[in-house]
N, C-alpha and C positions, 0 to 999 in steps of 0.2 A: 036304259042308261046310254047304251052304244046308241041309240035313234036318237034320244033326247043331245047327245055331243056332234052327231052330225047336221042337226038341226042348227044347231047353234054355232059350229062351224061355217054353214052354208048361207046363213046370216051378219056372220060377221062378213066372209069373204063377200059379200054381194053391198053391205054397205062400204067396206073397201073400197071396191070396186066403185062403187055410185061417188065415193065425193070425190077419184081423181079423175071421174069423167068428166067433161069442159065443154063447155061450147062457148059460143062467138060473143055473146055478152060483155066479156071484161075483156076483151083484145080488139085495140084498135087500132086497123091496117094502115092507115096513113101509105108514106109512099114506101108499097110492098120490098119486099127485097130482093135483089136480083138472083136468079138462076144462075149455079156454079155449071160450067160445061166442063163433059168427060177430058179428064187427065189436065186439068186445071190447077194448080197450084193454089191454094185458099189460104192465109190466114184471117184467123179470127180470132178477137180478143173482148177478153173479159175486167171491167172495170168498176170495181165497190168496194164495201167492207168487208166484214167477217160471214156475211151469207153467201158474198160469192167466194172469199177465199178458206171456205170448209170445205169437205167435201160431200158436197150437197148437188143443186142443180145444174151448176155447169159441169160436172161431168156425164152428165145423162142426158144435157143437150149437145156433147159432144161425141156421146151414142150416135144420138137421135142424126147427129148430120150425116157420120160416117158410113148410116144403114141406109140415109136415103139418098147420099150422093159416093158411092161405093167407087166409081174409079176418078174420085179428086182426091189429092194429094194435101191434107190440111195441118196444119200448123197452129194452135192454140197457145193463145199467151193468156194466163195467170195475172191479173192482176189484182185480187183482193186483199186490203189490208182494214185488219179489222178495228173498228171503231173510228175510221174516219171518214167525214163527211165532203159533201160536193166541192167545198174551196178546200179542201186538200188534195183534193182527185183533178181539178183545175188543174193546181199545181204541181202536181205528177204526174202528166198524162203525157206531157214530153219525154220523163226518165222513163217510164214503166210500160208504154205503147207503145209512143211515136219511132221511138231508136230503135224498135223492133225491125223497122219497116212499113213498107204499102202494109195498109190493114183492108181488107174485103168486107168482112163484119163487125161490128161493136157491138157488145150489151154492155150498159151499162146501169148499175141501182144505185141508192142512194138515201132513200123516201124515207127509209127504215132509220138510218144515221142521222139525216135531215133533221130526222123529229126524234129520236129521244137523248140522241149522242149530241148534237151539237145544240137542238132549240132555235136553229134558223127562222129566220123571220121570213115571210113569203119573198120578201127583195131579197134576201142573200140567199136564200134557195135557187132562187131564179138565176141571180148573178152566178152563180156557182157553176150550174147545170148548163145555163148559154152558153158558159164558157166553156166546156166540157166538148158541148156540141160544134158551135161555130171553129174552137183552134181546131177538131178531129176534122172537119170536112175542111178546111185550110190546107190540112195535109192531104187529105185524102178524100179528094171530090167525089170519086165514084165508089166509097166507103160505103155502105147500107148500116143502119143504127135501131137497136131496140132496145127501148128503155123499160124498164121491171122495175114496179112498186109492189115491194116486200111487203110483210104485215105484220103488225106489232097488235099488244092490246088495245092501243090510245088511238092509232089508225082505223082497226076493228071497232070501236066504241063512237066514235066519229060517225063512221056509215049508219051505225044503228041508229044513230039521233039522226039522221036525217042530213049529217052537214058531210064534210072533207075535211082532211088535216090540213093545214098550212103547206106541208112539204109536198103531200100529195099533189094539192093543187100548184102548185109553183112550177112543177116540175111536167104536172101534163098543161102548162100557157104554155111551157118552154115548146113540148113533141107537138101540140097543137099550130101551134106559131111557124114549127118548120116541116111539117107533116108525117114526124115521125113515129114510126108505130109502137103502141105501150102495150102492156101487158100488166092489168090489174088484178095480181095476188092477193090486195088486202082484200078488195070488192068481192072478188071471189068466196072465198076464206067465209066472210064477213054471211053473205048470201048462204053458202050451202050450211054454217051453224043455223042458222035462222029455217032453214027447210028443213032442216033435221039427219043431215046426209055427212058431216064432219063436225069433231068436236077440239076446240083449243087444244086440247090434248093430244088428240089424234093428230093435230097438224103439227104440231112438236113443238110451238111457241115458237120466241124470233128467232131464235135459232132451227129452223124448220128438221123435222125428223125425216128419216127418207119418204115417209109418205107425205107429207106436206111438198116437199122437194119435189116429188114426181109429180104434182098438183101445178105446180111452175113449169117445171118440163114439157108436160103435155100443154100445156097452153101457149108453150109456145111452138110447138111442134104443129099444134092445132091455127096460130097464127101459118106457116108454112103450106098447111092443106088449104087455106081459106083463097081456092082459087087462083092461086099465084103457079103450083106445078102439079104435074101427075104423080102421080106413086114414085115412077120410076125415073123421075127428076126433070124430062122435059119440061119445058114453058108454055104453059097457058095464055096468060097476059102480057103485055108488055110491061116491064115496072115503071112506073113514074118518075120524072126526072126529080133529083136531087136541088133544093131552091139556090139562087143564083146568089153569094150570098153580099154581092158588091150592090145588089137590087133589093136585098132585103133587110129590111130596119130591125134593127138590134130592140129586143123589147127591155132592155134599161143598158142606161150609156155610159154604165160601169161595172158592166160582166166581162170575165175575167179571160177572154177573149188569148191570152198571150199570157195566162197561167205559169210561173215558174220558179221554182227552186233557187234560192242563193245561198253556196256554200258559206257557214259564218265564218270560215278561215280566209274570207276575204272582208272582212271586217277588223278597224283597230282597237283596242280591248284593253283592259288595264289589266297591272298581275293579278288582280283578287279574281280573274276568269282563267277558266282552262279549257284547251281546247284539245279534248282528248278521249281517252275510252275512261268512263266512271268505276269507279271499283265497286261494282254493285253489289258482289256480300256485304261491303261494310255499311251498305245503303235502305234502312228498311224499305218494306215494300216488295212487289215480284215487278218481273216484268218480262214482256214476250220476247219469246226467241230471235225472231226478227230483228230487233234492236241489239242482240248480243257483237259486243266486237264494233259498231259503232261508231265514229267520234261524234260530239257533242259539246257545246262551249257551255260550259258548265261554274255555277258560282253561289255558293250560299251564305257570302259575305253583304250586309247591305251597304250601299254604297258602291259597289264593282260598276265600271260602267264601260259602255262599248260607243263605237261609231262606225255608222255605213252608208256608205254612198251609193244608191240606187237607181236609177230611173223607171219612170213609169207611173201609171194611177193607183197603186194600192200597194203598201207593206205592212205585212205581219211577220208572226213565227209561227213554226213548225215545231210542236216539244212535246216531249217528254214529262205529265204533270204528275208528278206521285205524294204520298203522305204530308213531302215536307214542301212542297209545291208554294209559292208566295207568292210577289207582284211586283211587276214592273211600272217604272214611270219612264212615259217613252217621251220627245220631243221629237216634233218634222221643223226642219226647215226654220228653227228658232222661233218657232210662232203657235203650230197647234202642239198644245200638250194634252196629257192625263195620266190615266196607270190603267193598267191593266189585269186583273186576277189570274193567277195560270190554274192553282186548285180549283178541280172540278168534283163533282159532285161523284162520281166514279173514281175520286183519287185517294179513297183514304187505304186502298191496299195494293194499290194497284201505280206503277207510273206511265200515266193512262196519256194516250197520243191524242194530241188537239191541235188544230190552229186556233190562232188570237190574230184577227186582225186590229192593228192601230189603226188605220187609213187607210179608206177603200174608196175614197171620189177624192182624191188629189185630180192637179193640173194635169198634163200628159210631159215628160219631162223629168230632170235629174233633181234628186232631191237629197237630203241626209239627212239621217235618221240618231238619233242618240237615247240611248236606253241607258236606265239605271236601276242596279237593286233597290227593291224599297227594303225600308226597315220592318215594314206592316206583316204580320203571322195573320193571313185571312180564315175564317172564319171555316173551323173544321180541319185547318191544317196544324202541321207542330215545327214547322219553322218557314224557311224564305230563302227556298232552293229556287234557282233557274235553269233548266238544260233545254237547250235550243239544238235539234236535229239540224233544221233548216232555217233558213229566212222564206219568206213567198212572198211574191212582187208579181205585180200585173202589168 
């Protein structure tokens, strides 16, 4: 029995072992990333949803830097928030990065939220992520960028038939387009089930377990060995420059480029809204800690109606959709209308975090915006709440 438990201990530990090994397959180096020099001041920041802001692989790739550049002085920014996608990340990469300061490195994922949280269509995937990319190197030209496509079932099930997700592929036109290096989790993932070396389980689903997590880790740590420096951090190669971005053509010419937040207490609002902290016990539903303390222009009268003045090519919101989540009818500029759903399919216990864009290819230019509650209880919901965190303007 002792033989028979160490046998089986020695096989487990050795298939462990085989599915967080990695090689060069699913990482690709585009323009590599530059060598931090001793006594170097670095930050580096982290920018996704709820897989980056768990604690998962960015703290093991913040291991991984400290062990191999031991006398740089780094600074890691946090910025995972969970369940939202690329045009939310757009739109807070000024609050949540940029006021950080000079950024040295960015990771940023998406791929994951892309595709089951938001349903991105490849153009607003795209639009999302340019956006992402092009304002970060705006600020920070000699920035280095690595983009992680996480893995879900539907990504995973994708590879096996032979195709790519929508998000997926969106997001590698985007590092394609400006030679940035990705790092393929789901491809991975997807492959070593299929040779027999990890199993969904083992990898802990989307929410990855620590060994899925150290599967990301090392692949990207494995991106770092692939000829870029020595062990001991020295430089190999010279890195490649950063593309020029007044020389390089935008791949759609309404990515979100100039991404941002607009407070709605700078909007006019009739009383049946409030702009304030919600009294969330008396509110069915949970909802994350993050959001505790808050304000929120809040109203679940139909008929409540707001106006803002904006400029730029694209406004939505930023909200909070829970149980009682309903629908807006927006108007631009007296001219285009609709409504819009805020209940999501994630909302029936939850007041689950989303953008809604109204317009996203407006003129370039001031514009005014008018929302109104609808009367309408959409479909799964049990009434026709609106809570608006933010507005987001491009």
């Amino acid at each position: 029995m002792r033989i028979f438990l160490i046998l089986l201990l020695l096989l487990f530990s050795a298939a462990f072992t085989n599915a967080q090994t990695v090689t060069e397959r699913n990482i690709q180096p585009g323009k590599l990333p530059t060598p931090f020099k001793p006594g170097q001041k670095v930050r580096v920041a982290f920018l996704g949803g709820s897989i980056t802001e768990m604690d998962g692989f960015r703290p093991m790739v913040c291991e991984n830097l400290k062990k191999r550049f031991p006398q740089t002085e780094f600074d890691f920014v946090a910025a995972g928030i969970g369940s939202t996608c690329s045009m939310t990340g757009a739109a807070r990469l000024e609050r949540d990065i940029l006021s950080k300061g000079p950024i040295d490195l960015f990771f940023v994922e998406f791929a994951v939220n892309d595709d089951q949280d938001a349903a991105h269509s490849e153009e607003q995937a795209i639009r999302g992520m340019e956006g992402i990319v092009r304002h970060f190197w705006k600020a920070n030209p000699n920035g280095d960028i690595v983009m992680i496509f996480f893995a879900n079932e539907h990504l995973i099930d994708s590879y096996k038939k032979g195709a790519e997700a929508l998000s997926i592929t969106a997001h590698r036109k985007v590092a394609d387009h400006y030679g940035i290096p990705t790092i393929n989790v789901a491809k991975e993932v997807q492959q070593q089930i299929d040779e027999g070396h990890l199993t969904w389980k083992q990898y802990g689903g989307v929410h990855p377990a620590p060994h899925g997590n150290r599967i990301a880790a090392n692949m990207i740590e494995k991106l770092y060995d692939g000829g870029i420096w020595f062990s001991d951090g020295t430089q190999i190669k010279m890195p490649q420059e950063h593309p020029n971005l007044t020389e390089t053509k935008p791949l759609d010419p309404f990515f979100y480029e100039n991404g941002r937040f607009v407070s709605p207490d700078t909007a006019t609002f009739s009383s049946d809204l409030m702009w304030g902290v919600p009294d969330w016990k008396s509110i069915p539903g949970s909802f994350r800690n993050n959001y505790a303390g808050q304000k929120l222009l809040c109203s679940d009268k139909p008929g409540a109606e707001l106006k803002l003045e904006f400029e730029g090519k694209a406004i939505g919101a930023f909200v909070l959709a829970g149980p009682d989540a309903g629908a807006l009818d927006y108007e631009i500029d007296g001219k285009k209308s609709g409504k819009t759903v805020l209940f999501h399919k994630f909302s029936g216990g939850l007041h689950y975090p989303r953008t809604v864009m109204f317009d996203d290819q407006l003129s370039d230019g001031k514009h005014t915006l008018r929302l109104k509650l609808s009367a309408e209880t959409p479909n799964g919901s049990n009434g026709t709440a609106a809570r608006i965190l933010q507005f987001v303007a491009n």
